[in-house]
N, CA and C atoms of all chains as a GROMACS GRO file, in nm:
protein
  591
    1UNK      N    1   0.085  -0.119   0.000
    1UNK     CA    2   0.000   0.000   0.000
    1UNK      C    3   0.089   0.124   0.000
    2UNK      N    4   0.065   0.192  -0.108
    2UNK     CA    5   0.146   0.318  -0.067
    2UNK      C    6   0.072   0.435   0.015
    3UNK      N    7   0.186   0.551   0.043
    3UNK     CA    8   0.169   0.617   0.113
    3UNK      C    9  -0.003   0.706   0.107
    4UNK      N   10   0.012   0.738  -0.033
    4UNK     CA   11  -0.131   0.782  -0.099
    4UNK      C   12  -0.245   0.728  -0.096
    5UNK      N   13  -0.222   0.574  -0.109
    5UNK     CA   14  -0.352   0.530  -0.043
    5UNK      C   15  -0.406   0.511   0.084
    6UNK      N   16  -0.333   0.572   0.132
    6UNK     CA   17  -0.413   0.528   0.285
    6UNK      C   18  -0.427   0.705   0.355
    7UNK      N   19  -0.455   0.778   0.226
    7UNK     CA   20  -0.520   0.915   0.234
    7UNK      C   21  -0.391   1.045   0.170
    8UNK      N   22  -0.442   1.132   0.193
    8UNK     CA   23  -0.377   1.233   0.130
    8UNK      C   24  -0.224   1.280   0.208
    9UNK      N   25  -0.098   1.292   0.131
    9UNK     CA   26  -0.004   1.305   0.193
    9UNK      C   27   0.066   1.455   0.209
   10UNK      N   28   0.024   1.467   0.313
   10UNK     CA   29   0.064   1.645   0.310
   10UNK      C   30   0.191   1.703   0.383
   11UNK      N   31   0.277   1.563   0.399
   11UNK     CA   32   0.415   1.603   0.489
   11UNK      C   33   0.521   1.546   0.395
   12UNK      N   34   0.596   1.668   0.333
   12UNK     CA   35   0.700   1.623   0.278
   12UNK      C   36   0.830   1.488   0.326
   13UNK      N   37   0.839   1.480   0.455
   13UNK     CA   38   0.911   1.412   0.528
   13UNK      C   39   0.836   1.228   0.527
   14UNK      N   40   0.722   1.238   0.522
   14UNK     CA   41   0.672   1.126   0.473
   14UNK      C   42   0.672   1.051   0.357
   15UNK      N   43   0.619   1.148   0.268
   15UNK     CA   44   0.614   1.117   0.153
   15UNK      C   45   0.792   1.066   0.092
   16UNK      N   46   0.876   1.097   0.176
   16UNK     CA   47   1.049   1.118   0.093
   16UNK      C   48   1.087   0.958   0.194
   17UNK      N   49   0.987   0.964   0.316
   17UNK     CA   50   1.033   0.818   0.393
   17UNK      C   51   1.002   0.662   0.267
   18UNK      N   52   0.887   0.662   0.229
   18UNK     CA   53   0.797   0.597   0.124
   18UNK      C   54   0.741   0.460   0.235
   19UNK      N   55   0.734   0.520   0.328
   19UNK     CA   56   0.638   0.399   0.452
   19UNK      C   57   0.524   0.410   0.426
   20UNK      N   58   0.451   0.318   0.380
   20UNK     CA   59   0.294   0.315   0.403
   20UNK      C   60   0.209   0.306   0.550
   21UNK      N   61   0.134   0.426   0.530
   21UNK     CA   62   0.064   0.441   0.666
   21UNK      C   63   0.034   0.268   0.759
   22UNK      N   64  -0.015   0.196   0.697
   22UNK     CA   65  -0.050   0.065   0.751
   22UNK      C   66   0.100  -0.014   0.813
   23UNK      N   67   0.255   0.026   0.748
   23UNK     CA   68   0.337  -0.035   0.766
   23UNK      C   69   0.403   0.074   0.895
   24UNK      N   70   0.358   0.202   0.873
   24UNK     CA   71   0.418   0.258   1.017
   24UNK      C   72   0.314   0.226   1.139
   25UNK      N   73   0.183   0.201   1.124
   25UNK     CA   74   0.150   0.175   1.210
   25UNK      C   75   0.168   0.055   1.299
   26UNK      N   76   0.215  -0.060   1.206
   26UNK     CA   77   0.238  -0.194   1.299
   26UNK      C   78   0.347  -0.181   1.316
   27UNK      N   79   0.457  -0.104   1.253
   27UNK     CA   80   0.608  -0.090   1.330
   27UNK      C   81   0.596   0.011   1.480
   28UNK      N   82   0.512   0.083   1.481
   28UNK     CA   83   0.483   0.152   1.604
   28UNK      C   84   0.416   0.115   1.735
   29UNK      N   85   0.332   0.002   1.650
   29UNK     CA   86   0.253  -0.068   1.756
   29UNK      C   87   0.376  -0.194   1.808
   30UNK      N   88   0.480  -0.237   1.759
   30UNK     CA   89   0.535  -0.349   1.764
   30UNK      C   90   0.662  -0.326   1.867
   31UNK      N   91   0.721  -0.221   1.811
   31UNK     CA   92   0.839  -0.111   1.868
   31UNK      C   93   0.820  -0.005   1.902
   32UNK      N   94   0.783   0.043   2.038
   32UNK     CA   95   0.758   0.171   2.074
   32UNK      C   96   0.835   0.288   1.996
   33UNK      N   97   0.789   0.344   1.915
   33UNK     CA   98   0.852   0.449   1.863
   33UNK      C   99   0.928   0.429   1.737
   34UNK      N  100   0.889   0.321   1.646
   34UNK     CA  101   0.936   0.305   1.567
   34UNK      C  102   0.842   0.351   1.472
   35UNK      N  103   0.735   0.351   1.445
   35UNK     CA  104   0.658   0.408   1.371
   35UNK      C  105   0.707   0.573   1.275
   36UNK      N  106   0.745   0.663   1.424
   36UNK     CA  107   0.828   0.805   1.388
   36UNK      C  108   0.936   0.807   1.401
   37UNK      N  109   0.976   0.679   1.429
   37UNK     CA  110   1.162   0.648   1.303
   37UNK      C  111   1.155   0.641   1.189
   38UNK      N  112   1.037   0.583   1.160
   38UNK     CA  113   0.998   0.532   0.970
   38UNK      C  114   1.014   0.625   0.944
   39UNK      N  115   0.927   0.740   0.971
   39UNK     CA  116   0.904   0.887   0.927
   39UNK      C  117   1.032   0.972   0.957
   40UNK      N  118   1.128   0.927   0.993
   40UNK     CA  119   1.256   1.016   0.981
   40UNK      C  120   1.218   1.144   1.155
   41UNK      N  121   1.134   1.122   1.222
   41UNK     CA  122   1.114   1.158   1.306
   41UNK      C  123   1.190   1.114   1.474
   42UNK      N  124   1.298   1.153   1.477
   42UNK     CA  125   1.419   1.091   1.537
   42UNK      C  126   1.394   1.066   1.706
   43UNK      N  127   1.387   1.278   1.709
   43UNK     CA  128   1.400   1.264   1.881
   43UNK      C  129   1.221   1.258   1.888
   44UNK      N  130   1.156   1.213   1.813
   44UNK     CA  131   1.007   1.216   1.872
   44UNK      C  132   1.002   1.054   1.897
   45UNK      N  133   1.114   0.988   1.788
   45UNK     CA  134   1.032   0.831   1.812
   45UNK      C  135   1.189   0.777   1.934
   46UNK      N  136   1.267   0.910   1.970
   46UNK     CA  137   1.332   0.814   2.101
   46UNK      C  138   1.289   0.891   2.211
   47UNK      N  139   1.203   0.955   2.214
   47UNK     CA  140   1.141   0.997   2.345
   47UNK      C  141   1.005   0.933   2.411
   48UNK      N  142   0.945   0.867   2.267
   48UNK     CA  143   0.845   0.778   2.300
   48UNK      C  144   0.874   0.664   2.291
   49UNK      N  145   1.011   0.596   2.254
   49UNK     CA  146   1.072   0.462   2.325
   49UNK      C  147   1.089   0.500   2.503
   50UNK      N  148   1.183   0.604   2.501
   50UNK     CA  149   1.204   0.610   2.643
   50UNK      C  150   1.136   0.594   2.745
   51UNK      N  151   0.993   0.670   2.714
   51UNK     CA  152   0.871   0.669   2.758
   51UNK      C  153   0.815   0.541   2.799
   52UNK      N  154   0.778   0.460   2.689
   52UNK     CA  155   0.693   0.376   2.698
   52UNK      C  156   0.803   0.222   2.733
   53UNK      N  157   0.871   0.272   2.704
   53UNK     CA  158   0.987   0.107   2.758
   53UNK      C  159   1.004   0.152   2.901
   54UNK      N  160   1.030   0.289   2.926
   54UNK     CA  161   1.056   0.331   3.054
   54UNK      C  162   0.965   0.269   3.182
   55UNK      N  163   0.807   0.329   3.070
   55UNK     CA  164   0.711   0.272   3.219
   55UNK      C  165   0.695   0.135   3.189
   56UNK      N  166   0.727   0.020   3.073
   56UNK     CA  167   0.723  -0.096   3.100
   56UNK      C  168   0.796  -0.141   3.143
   57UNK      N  169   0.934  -0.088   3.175
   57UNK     CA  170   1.025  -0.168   3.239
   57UNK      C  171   0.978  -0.175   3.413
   58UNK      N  172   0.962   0.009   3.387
   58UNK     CA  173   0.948   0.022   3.593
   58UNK      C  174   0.815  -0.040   3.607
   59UNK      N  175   0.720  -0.081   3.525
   59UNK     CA  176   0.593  -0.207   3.576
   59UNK      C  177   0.630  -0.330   3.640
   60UNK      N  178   0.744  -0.375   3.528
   60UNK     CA  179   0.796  -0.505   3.562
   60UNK      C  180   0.872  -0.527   3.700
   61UNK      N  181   0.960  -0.445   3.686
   61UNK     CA  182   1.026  -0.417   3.845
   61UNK      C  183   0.959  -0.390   3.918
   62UNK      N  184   0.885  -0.350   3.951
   62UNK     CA  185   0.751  -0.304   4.073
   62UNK      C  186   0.700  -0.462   4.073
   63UNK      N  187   0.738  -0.568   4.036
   63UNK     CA  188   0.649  -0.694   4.037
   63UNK      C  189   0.516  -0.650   3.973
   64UNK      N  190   0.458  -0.601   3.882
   64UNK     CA  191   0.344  -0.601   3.818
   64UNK      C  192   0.311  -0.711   3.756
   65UNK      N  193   0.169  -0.727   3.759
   65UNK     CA  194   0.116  -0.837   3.663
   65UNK      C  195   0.115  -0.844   3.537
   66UNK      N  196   0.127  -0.940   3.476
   66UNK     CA  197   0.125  -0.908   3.330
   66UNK      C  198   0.039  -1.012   3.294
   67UNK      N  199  -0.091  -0.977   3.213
   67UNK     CA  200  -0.228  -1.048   3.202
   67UNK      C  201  -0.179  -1.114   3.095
   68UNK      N  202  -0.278  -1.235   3.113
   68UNK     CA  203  -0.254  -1.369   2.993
   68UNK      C  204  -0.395  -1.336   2.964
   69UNK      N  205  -0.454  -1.384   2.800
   69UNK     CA  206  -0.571  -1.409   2.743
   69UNK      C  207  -0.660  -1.504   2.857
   70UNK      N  208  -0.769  -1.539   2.767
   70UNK     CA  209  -0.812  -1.639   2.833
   70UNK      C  210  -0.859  -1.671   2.944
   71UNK      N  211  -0.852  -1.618   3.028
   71UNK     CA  212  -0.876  -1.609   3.168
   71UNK      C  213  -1.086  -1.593   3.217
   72UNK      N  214  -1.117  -1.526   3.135
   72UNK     CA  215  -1.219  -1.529   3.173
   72UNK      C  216  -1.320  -1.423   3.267
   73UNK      N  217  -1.180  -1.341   3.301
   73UNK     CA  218  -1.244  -1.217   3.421
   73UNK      C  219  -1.254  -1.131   3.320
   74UNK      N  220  -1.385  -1.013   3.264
   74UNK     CA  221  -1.410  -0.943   3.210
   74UNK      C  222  -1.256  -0.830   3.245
   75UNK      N  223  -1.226  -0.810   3.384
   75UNK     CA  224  -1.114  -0.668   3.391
   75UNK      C  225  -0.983  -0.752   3.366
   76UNK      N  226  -0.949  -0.891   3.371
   76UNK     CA  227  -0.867  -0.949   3.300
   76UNK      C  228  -0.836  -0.932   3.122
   77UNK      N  229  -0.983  -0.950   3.082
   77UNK     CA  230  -0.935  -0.895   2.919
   77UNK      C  231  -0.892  -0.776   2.910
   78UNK      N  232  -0.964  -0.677   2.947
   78UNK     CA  233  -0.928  -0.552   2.940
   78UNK      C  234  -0.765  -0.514   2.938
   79UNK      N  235  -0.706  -0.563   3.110
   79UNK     CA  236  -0.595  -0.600   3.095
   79UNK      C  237  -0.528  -0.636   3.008
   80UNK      N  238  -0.562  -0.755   2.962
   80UNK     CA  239  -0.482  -0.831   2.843
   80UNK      C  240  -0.499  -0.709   2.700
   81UNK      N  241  -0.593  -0.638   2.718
   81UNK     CA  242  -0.594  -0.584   2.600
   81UNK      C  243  -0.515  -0.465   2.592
   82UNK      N  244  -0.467  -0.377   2.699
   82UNK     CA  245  -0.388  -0.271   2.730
   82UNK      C  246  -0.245  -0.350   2.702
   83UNK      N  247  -0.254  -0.491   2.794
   83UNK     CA  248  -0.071  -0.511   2.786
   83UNK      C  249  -0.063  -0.566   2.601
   84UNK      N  250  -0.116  -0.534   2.560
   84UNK     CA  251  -0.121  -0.658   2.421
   84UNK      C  252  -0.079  -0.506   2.309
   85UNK      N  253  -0.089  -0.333   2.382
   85UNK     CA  254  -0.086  -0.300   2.308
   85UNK      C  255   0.098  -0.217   2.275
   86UNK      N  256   0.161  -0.297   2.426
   86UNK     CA  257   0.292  -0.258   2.391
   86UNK      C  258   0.355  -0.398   2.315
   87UNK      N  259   0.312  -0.446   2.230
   87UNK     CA  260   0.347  -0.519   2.114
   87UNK      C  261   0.449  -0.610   2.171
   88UNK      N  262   0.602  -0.581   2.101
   88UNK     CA  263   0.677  -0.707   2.145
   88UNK      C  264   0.711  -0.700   2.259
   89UNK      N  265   0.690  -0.602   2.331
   89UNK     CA  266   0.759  -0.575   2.485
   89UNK      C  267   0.689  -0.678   2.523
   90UNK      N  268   0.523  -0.711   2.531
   90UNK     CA  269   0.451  -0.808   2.568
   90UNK      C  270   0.492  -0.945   2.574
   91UNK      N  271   0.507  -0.983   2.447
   91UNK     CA  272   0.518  -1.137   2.445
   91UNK      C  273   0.686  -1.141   2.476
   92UNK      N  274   0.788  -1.069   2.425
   92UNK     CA  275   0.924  -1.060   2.561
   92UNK      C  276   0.876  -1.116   2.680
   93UNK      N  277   0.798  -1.033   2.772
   93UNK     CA  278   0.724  -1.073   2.883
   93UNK      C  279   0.680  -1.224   2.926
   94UNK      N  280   0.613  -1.247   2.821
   94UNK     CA  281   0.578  -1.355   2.858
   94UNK      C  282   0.642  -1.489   2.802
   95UNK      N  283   0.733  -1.440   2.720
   95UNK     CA  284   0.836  -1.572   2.662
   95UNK      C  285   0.949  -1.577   2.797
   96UNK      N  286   0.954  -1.412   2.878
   96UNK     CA  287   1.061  -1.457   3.001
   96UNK      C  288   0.969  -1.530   3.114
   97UNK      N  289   0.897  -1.493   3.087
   97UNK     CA  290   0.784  -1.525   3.218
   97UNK      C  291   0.751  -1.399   3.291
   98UNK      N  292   0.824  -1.254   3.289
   98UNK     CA  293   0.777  -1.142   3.388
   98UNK      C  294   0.634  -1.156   3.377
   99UNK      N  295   0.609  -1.075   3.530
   99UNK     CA  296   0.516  -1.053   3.561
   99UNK      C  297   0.374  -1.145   3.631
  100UNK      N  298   0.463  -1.252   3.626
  100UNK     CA  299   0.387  -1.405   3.650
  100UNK      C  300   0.332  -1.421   3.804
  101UNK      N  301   0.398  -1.311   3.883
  101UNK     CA  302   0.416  -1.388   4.011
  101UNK      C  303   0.260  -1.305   4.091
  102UNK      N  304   0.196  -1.335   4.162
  102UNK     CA  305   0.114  -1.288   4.198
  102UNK      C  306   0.122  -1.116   4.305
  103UNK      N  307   0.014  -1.108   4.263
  103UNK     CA  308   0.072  -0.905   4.326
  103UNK      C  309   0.016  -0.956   4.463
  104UNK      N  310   0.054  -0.879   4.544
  104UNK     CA  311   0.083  -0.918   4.679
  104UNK      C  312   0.112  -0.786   4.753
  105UNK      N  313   0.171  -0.680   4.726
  105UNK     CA  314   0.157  -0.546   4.799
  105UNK      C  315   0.100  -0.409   4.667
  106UNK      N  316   0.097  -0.317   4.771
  106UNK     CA  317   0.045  -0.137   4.666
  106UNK      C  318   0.077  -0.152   4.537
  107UNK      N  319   0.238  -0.151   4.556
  107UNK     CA  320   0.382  -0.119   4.476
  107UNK      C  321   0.340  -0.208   4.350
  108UNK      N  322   0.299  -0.319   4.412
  108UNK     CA  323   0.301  -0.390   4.213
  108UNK      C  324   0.210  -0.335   4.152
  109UNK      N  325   0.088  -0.337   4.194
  109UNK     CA  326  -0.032  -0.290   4.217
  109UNK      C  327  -0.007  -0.207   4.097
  110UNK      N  328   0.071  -0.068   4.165
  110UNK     CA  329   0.126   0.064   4.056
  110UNK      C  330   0.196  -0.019   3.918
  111UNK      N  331   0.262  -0.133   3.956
  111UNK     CA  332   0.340  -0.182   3.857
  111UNK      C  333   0.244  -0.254   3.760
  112UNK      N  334   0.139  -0.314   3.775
  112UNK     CA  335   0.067  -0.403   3.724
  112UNK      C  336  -0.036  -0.257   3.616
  113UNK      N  337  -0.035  -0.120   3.674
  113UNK     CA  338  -0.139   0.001   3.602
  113UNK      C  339  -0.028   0.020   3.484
  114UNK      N  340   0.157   0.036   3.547
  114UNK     CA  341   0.237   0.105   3.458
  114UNK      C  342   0.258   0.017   3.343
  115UNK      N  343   0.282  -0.120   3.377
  115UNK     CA  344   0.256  -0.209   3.251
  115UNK      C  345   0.119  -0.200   3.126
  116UNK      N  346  -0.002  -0.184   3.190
  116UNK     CA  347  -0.115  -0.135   3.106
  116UNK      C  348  -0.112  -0.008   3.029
  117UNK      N  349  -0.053   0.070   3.112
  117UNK     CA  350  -0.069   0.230   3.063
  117UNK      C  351   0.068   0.236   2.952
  118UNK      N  352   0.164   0.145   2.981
  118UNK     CA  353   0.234   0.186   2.870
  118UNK      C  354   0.190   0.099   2.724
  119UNK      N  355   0.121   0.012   2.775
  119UNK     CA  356   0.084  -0.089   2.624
  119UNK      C  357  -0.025   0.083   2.552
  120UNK      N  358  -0.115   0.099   2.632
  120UNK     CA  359  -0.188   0.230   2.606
  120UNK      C  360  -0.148   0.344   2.538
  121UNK      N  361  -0.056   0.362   2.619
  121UNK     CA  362   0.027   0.518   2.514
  121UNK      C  363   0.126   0.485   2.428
  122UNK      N  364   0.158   0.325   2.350
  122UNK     CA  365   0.228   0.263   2.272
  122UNK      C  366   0.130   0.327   2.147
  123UNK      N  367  -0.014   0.265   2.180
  123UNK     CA  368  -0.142   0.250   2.082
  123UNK      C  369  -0.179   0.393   2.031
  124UNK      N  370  -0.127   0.511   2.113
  124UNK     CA  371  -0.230   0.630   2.130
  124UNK      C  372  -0.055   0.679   1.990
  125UNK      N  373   0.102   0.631   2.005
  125UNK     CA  374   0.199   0.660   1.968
  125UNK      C  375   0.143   0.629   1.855
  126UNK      N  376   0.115   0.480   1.836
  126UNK     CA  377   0.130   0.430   1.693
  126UNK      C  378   0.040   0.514   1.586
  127UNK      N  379  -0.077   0.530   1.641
  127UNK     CA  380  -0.211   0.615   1.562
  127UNK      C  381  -0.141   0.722   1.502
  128UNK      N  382  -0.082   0.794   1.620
  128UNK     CA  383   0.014   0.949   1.592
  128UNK      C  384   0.080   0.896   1.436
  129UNK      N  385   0.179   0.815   1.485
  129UNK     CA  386   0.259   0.802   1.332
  129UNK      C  387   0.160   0.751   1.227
  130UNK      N  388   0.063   0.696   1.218
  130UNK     CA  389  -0.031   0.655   1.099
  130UNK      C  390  -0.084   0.812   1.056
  131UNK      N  391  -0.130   0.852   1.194
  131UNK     CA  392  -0.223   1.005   1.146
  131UNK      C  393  -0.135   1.101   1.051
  132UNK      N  394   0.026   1.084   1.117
  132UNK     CA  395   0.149   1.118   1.025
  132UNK      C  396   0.153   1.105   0.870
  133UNK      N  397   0.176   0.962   0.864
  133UNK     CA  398   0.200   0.876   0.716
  133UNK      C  399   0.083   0.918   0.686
  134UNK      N  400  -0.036   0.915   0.691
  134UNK     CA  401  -0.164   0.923   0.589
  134UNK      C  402  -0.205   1.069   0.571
  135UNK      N  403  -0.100   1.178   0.659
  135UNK     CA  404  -0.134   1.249   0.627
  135UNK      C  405  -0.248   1.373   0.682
  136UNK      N  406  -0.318   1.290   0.813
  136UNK     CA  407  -0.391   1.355   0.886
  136UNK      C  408  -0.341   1.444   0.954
  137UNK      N  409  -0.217   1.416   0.999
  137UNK     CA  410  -0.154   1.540   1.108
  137UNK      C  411  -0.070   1.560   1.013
  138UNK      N  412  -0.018   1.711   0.995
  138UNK     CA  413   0.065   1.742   0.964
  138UNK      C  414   0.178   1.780   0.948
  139UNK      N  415   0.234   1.778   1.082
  139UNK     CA  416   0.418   1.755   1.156
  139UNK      C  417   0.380   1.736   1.271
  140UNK      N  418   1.228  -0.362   4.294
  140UNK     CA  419   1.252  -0.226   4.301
  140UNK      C  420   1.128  -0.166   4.394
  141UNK      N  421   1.151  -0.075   4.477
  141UNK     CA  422   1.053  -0.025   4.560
  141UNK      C  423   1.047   0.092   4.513
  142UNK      N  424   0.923   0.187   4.551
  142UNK     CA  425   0.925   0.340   4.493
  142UNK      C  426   0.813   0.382   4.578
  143UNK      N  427   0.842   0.518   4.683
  143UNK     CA  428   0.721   0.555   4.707
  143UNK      C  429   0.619   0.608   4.593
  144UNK      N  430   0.503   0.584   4.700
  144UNK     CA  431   0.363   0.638   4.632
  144UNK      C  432   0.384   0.774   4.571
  145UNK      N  433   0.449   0.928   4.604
  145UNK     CA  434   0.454   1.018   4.536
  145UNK      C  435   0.569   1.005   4.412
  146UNK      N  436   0.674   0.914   4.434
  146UNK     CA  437   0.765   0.928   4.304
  146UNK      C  438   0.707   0.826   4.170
  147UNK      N  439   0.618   0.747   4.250
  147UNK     CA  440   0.513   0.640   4.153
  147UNK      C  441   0.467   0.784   4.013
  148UNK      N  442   0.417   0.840   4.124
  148UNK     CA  443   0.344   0.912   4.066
  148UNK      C  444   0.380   1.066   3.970
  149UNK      N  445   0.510   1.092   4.036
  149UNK     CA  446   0.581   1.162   3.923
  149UNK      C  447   0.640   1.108   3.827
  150UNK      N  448   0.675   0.968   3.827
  150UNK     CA  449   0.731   0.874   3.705
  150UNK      C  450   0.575   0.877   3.588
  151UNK      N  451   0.518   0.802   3.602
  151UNK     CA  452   0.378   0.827   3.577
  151UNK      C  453   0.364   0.946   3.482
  152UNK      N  454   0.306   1.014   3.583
  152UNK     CA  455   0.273   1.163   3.480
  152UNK      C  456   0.451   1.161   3.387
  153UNK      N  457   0.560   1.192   3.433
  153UNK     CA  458   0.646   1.197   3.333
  153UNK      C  459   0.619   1.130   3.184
  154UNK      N  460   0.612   1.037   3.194
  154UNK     CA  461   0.586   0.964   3.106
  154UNK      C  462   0.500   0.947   2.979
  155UNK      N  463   0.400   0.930   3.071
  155UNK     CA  464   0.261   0.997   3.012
  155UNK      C  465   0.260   1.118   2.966
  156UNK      N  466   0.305   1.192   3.028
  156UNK     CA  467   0.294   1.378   2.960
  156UNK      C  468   0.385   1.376   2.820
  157UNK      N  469   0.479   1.300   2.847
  157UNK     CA  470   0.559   1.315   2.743
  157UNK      C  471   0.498   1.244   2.615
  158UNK      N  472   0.458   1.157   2.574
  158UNK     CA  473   0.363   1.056   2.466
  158UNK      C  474   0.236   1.162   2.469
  159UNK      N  475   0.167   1.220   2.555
  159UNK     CA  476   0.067   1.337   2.524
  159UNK      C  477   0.092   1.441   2.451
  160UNK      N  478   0.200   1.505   2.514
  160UNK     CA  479   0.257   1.624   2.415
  160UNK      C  480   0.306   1.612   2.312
  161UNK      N  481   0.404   1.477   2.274
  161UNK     CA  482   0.456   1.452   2.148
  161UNK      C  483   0.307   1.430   2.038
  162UNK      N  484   0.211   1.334   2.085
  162UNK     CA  485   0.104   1.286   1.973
  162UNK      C  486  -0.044   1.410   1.991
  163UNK      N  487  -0.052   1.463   2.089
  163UNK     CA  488  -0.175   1.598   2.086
  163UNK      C  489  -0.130   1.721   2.007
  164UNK      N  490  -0.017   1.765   2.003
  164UNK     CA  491   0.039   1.894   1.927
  164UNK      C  492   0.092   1.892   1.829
  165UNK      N  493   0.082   1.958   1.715
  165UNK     CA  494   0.136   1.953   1.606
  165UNK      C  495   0.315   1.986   1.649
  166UNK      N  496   0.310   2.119   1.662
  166UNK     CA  497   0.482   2.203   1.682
  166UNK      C  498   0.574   2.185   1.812
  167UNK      N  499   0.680   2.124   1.769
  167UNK     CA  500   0.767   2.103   1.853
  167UNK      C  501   0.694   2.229   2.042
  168UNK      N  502   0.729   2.350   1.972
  168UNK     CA  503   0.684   2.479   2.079
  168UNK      C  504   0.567   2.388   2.191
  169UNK      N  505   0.479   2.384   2.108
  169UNK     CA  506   0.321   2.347   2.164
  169UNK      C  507   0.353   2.214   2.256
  170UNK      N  508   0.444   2.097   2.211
  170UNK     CA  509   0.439   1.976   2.247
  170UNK      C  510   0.482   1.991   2.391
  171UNK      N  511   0.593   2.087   2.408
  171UNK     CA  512   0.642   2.095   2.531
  171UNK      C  513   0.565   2.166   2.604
  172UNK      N  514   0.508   2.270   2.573
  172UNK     CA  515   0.442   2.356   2.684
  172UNK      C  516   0.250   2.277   2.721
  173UNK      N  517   0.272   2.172   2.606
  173UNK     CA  518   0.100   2.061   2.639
  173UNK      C  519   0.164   1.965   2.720
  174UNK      N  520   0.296   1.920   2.707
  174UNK     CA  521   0.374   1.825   2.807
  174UNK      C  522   0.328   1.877   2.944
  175UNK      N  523   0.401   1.950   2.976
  175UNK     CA  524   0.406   2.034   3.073
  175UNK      C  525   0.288   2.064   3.158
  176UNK      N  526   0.218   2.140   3.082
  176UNK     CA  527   0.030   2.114   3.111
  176UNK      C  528  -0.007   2.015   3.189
  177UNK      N  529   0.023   1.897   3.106
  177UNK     CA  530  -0.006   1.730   3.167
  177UNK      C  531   0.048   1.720   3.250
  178UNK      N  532   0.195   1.747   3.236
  178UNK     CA  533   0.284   1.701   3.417
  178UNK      C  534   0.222   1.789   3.544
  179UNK      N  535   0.177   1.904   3.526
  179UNK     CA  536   0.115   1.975   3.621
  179UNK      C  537   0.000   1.941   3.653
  180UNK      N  538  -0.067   1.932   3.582
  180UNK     CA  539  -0.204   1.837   3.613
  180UNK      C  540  -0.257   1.720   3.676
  181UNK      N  541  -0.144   1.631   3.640
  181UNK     CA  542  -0.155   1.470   3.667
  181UNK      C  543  -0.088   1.509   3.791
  182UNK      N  544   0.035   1.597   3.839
  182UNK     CA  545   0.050   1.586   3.917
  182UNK      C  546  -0.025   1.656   4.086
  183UNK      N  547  -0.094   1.776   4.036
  183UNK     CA  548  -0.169   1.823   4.130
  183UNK      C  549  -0.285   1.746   4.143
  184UNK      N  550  -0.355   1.702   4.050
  184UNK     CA  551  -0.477   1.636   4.045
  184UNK      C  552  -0.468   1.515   4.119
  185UNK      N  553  -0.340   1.449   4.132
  185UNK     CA  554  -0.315   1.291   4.255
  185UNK      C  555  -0.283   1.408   4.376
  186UNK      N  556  -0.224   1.528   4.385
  186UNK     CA  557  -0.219   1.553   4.520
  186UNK      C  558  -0.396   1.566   4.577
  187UNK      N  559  -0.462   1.668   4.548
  187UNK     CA  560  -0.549   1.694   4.537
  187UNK      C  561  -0.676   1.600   4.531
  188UNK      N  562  -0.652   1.473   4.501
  188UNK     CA  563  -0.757   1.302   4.513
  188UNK      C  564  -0.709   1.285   4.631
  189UNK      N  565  -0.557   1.262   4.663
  189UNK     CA  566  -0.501   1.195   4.793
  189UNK      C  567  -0.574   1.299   4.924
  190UNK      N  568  -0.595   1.428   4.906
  190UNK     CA  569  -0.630   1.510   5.035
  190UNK      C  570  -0.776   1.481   5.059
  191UNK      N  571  -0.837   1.462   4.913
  191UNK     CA  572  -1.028   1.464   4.938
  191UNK      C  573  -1.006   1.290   5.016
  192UNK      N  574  -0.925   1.240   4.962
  192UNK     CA  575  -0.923   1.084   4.997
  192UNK      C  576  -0.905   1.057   5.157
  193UNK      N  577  -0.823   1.207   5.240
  193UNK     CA  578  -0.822   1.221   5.341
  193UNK      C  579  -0.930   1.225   5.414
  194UNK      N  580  -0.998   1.293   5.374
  194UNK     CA  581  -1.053   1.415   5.386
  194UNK      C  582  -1.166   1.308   5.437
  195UNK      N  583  -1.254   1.200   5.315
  195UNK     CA  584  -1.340   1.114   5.340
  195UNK      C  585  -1.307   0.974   5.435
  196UNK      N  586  -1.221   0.978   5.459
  196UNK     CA  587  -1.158   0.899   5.496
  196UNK      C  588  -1.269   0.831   5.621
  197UNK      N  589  -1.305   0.725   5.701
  197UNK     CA  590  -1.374   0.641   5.816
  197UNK      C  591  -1.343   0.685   5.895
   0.00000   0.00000   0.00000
């Protein structure tokens, strides 16, 4: 898909990357901040690595939970659906096993929100760089 | 890793403010001073829950 089809391209810096909106969006969703690397967008896509690896790392260290599918508790999917949206950081996670161990004080508690909230503002990143590539936002 | 409850919470808003301001504002200018916005916000707004939270407290 090129850049043009997936809407009108009104940022020179895009258009000269030749990423298709659909291909920055799953690099953004996959790699925090890779999306506005595609786009030649440097210190925006390492400030939203920093960001979002930042608060998934300090989730993990806080002992946070890290939700598996399947489970069956309606605020369990939800879960699963926030951590599912920091892409490979996720299944990293769960190919090491973090986050496995049961929460047990406040502190993970915070760790088990910072793990969600960063899959969250991974998703809210990736859109940014699509809204980019297709052209909706304009720098 | 341990962290009190208020540095929880300035990590937090950091974070967050920063992914707000970069994807809500078009211009570099704007991103930082909507950052900023957010870090002040998120951060008075948990002081400000924690006191009413006092406040109702049993």
């Amino acid at each position: 898909m090129s850049a043009a089809a997936g809407g009108k391209t009104g940022n020179g810096d895009v258009a000269a990357s030749g990423a298709s909106p659909l291909m920055v969006l799953l690099a953004g969703w996959l790699v925090p901040g890779a999306g506005h690397a595609l786009l030649g967008k440097w210190v925006r896509a390492m400030l939203l690595m920093a960001s979002i690896v930042g608060m998934f790392a300090i989730g993990i260290a806080l002992q946070g939970k890290v939700y598996t599918p399947n489970t069956g508790e309606p605020l369990d999917m939800l879960g699963f659906a926030g951590d599912l949206g920091s892409g490979l950081l996720y299944f990293l996670a769960r190919l090491l096993g973090w986050g496995q161990a049961p929460v047990l004080v406040a502190v993970a508690d915070y760790g088990t929100k910072f793990v969600v909230v960063a899959g969250l503002l991974n998703i809210v990143a990736a859109v940014d760089a699509h809204s980019l590539a297709s052209g909706r936002k304009q720098s | 890793m341990t962290l009190s409850h208020f540095s929880a919470v300035l990590l937090f808003s950091l974070f967050a403010s920063v992914v707000f301001g970069i994807t809500q504002r078009a211009e570099p200018k704007k991103m930082v001073r909507f950052a900023a916005l957010c870090f002040a916000w998120f951060v008075v707004g948990s002081v400000a829950a924690s006191w009413v939270m006092w406040l109702i407290k049993p």
